[in-house]
C-alpha positions in Angstrom: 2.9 4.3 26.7 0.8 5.0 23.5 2.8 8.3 23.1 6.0 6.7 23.6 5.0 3.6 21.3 4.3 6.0 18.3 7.3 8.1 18.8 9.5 5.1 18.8 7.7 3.9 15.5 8.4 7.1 13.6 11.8 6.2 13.6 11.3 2.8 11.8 11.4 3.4 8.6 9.2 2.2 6.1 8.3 1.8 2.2 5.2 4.4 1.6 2.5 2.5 -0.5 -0.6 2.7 -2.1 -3.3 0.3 -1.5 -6.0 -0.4 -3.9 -9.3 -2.3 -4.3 -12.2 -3.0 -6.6 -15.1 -4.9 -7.0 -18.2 -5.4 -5.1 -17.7 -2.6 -3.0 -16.0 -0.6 -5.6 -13.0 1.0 -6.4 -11.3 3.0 -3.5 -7.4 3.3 -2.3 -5.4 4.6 0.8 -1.7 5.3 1.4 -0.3 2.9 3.8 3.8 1.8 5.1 2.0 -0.7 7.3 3.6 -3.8 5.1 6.1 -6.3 5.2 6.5 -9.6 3.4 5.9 -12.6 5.4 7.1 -15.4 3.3 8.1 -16.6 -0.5 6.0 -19.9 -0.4 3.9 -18.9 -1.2 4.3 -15.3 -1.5 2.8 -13.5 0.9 2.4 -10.2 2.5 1.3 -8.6 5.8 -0.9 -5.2 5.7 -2.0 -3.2 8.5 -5.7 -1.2 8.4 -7.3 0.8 10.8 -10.4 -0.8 11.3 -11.9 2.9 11.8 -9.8 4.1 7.9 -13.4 4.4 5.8 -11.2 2.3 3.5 -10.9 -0.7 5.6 -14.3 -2.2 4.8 -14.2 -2.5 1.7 -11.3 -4.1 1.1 -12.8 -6.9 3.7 -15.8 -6.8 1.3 -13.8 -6.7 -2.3 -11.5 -9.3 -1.0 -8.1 -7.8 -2.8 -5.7 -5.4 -3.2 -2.6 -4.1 -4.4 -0.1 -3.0 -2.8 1.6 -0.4 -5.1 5.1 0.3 -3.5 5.8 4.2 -4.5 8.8 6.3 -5.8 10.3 9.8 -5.2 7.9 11.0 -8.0 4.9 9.7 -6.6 5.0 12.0 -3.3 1.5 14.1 -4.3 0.1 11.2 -5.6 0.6 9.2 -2.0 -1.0 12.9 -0.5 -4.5 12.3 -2.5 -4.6 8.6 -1.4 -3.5 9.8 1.9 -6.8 11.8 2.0 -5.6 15.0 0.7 -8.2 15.6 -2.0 -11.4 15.8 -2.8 -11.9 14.6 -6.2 -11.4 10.8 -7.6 -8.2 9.7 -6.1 -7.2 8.0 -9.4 -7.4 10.9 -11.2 -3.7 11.6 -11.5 -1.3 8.9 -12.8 -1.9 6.0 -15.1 -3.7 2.5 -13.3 -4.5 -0.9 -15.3 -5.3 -4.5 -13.5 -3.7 -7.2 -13.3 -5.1 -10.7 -12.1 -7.3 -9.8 -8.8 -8.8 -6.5 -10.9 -7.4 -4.1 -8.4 -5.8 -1.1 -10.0 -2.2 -1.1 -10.1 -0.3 2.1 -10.6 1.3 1.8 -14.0 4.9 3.4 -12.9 5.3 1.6 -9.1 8.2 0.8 -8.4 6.8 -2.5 -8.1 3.3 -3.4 -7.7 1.9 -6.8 -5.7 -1.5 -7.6 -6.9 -3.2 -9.8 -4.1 -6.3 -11.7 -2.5 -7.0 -11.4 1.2 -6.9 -14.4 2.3 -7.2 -14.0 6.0 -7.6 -11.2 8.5 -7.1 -11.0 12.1 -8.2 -7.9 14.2 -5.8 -7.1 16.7 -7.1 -3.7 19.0 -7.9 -0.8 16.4 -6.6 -2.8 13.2 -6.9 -5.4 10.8 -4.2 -7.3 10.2 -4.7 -8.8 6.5 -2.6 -11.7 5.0 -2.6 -11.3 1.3 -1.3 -14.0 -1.0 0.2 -12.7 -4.3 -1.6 -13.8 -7.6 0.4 -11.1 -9.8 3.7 -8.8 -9.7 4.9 -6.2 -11.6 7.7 -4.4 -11.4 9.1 -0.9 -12.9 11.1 0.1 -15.7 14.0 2.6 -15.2 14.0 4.5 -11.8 13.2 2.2 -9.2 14.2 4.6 -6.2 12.2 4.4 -3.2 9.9 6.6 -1.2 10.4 6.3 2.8 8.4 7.5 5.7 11.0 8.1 8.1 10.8 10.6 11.6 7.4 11.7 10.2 8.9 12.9 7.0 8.8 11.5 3.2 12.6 10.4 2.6 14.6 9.4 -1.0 16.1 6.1 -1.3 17.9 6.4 -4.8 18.1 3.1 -6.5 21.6 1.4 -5.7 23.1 -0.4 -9.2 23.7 -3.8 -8.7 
């Protein structure tokens, strides 16, 4: 069944993202798709850790993070959070804060800047509910960067 439930979740598609934390714990990030927005009042937003992910505890102990939705042009950049590098994963792009103090990526194609405000640990994960203190979105290209069939996918940006 495990087999079969992971084969049947590569083909749901999702937004790849960056997730990012400071404070107490430090600063430390990991690429994610594991969110979706669970409501507009307030906003809110649903991300998935695996409790075993040497990132997980510190966002439990930081308390925030930011969920920095990614772009076509941000495909090596979600590779170094993903693990793929040895050196400071910040390095390579330009990051600020906003109001929680996590770094946001200056070019997401938008960025939710958010305190944890509740977690619930269902088998190997942590389910966090984040509320959204801060948002910022992108100038210019706002295409997307999907995770689709195991694969990195372009979603051009559609004019409205």
């Amino acid at each position: 069944m495990q087999n079969l439930f992971r084969e049947g979740m590569s083909r749901l598609g999702a937004a790849v993202t960056v997730l990012t934390t400071d404070g107490v714990a430090g600063r430390h990030g990991m690429t994610a798709s594991a969110v979706c927005s669970v409501t507009d009042t307030p906003p809110t937003l649903l991300v998935c850790v695996n409790t075993r992910n040497r990132s997980h505890d510190l966002f439990v102990q930081n308390g925030v993070l930011c969920v920095n939705v990614l772009g076509p042009r941000h495909r090596d950049l979600s590779g170094q959070f993903a693990g793929q590098c040895d050196g400071d994963r910040f390095a390579q792009g330009g990051w600020t804060t906003r109001a929680t103090g996590a770094p946001v990526l200056d070019d997401a194609v938008a960025a939710f800047d958010c305190r944890i405000i509740n977690r619930e640990v269902i088998g190997t994960h942590s389910v966090f509910f984040c509320q959204v203190e801060d948002i910022a979105l992108t100038e210019g290209d706002a295409s997307g960067l999907m995770w689709f069939g195991r694969q990195f996918h372009h979603l051009p940006q559609i004019a409205v």
